[in-house]
C-alpha positions in Angstrom: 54.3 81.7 76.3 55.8 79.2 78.9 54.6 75.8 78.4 54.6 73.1 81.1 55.5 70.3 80.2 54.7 67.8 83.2 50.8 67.3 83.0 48.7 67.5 86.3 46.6 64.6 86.9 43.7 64.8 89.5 44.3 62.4 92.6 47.8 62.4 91.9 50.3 64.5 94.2 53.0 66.9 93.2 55.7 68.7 94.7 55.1 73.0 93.6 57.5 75.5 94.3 58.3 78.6 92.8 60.6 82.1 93.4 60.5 85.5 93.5 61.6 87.0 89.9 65.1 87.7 89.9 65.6 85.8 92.9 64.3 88.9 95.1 62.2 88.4 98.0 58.5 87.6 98.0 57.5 88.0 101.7 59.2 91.0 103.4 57.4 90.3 107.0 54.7 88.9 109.4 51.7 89.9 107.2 52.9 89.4 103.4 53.4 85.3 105.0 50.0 85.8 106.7 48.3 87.2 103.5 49.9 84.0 101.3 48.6 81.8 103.4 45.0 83.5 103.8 45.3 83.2 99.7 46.2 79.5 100.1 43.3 79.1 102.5 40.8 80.8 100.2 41.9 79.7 96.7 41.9 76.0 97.5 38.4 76.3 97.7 35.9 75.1 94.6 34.2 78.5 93.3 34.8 80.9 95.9 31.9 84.0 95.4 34.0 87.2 95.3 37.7 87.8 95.1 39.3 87.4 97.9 40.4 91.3 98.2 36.8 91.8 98.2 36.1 89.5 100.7 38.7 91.7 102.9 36.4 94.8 102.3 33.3 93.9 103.6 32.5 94.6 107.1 33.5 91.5 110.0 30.0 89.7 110.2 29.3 89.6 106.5 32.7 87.9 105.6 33.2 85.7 108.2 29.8 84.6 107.0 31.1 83.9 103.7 34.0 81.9 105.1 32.2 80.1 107.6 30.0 79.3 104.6 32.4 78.4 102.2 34.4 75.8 105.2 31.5 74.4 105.8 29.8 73.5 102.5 32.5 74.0 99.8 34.4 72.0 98.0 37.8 72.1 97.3 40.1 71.7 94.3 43.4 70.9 95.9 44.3 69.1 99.1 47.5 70.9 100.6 49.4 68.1 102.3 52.5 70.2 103.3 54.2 73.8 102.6 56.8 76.3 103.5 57.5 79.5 102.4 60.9 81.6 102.5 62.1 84.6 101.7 62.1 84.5 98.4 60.3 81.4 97.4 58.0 78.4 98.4 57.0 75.1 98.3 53.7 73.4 98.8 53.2 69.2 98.5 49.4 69.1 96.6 46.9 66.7 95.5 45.1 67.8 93.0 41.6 66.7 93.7 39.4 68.5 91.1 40.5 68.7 86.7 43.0 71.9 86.8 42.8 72.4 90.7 46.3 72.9 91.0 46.7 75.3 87.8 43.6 77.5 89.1 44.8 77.1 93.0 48.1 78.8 91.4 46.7 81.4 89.6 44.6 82.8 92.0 46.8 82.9 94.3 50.0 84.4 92.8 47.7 87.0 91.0 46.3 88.0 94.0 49.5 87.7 96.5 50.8 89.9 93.3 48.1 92.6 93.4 48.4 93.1 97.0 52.4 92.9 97.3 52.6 95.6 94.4 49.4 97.8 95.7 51.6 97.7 99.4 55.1 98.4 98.0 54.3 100.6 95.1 55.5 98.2 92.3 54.2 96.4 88.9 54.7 93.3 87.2 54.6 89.8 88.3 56.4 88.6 92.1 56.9 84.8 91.1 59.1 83.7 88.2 57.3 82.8 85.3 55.1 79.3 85.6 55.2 77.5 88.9 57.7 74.4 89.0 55.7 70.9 89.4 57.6 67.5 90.1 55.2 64.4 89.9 55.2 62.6 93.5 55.2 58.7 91.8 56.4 56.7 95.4 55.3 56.6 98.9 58.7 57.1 100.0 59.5 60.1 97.9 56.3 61.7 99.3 57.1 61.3 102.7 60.6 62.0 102.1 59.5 65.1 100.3 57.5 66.8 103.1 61.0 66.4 105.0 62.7 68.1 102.6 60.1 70.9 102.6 60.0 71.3 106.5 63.5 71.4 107.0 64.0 73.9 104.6 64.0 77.0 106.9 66.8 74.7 108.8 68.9 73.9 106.3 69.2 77.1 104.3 70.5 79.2 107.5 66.7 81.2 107.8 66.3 80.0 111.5 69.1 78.5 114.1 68.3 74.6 115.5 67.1 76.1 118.4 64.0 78.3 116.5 63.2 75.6 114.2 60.5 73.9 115.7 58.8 77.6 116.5 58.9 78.5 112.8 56.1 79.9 111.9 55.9 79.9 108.0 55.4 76.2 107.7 53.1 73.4 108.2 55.4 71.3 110.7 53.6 72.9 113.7 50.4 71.4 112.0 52.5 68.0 112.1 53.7 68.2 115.9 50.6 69.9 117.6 47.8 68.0 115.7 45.8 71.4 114.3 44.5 71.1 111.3 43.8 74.8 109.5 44.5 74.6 105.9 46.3 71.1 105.7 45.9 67.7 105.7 48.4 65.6 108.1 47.1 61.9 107.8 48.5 61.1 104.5 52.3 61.6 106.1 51.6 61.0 109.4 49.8 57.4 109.3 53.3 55.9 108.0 54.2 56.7 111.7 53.1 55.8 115.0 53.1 59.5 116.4 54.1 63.0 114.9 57.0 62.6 117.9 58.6 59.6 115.5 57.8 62.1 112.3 59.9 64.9 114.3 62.9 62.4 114.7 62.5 61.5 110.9 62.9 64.9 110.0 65.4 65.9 112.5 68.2 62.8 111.1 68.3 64.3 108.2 69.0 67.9 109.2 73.2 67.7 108.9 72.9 66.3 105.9 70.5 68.4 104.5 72.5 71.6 105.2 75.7 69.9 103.6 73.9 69.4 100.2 72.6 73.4 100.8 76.3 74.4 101.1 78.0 72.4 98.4 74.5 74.2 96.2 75.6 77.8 97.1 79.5 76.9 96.2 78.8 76.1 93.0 76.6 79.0 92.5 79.2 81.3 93.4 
């Protein structure tokens, strides 16, 4: 049985990502992204009453009860600071705010992600590789250099073109830059600068770079 070996302390941050098994794709279009993040959205929450596929059956007044409900007077077991997904993989900057948030947040989402991707393109077995990757956030400047590193991603490994990037939709940057707040929480990277315009320039000098380190990665993969 995989073992983790890094342990996950609550009010600590980490750094999660994970990949499609067998490096295959996890999110084949607009609504396999949306349904991720809906899981994100849902999962983070303390308790939630019914599985979330559930939730999806009732009819429109009695579930957006429930999630009106459970924004309103729920708790939550994670706080998600920053994320990204890709193809064929993601990456989310967490604090864990409740014992074994981020372990449940992670199950319950990748087991349901899972029963829906397989239900919708008529597969079985698990979409993510084994147990989700953690890396301990210890520094202020390796967490604010981290949620760099995780919105630049779709930049740097040749998904979008300079010219898309800031319209990406599969990341929390547009959070950063247009100040709405569904699903994560901005001030934690954004009060080390005096406007997300000066957060957008931090990201942006590191963008040549960033693809040079992608390109010397996929030479020595080949």
């Amino acid at each position: 049985m995989p073992y983790r070996f890094i342990p996950l302390v609550t009010d600590q941050y980490y750094h999660i990502y994970n990949r499609g098994v067998a490096f295959q794709p996890t999110f084949e279009n607009k609504r396999d992204y949306e349904r991720f993040l809906l899981c994100l959205d849902y999962y983070h929450h303390n308790k939630v009453p019914l599985r979330l596929s559930k939730l999806l059956q009732l009819p429109k007044e009695d579930r957006e009860s429930i999630l009106k409900n459970i924004k309103e007077h729920g708790e939550t077991i994670v706080e998600i600071i920053a994320y990204c997904l890709m193809p064929n993989h993601f990456h989310l900057l967490i604090k864990q705010v409740s014992d074994n948030g981020i372990s449940t947040l992670l199950r319950l989402v990748t087991n349901s992600y899972a029963r829906y991707y397989n239900t919708k393109y008529e597969r079985v077995g698990p979409v993510f590789q084994g147990v989700f990757k953690a890396v301990h956030v210890q520094t202020d400047e390796q967490f604010i250099h981290l949620s760099r590193y995780i919105h630049l991603n779709p930049l740097v490994s040749f998904i979008v073109k300079e010219e898309n990037f800031l319209s990406y939709p599969w990341s929390s940057l547009k959070n950063y830059l247009n100040g709405t707040k569904a699903l994560v929480n901005t001030e934690p990277i954004l009060d080390n600068f005096s406007s997300p315009k000066k957060y957008l320039k931090f990201i942006l000098d590191q963008v040549e770079y960033g693809k040079e380190l992608e390109r010397i990665k996929h030479l020595t993969l080949e």
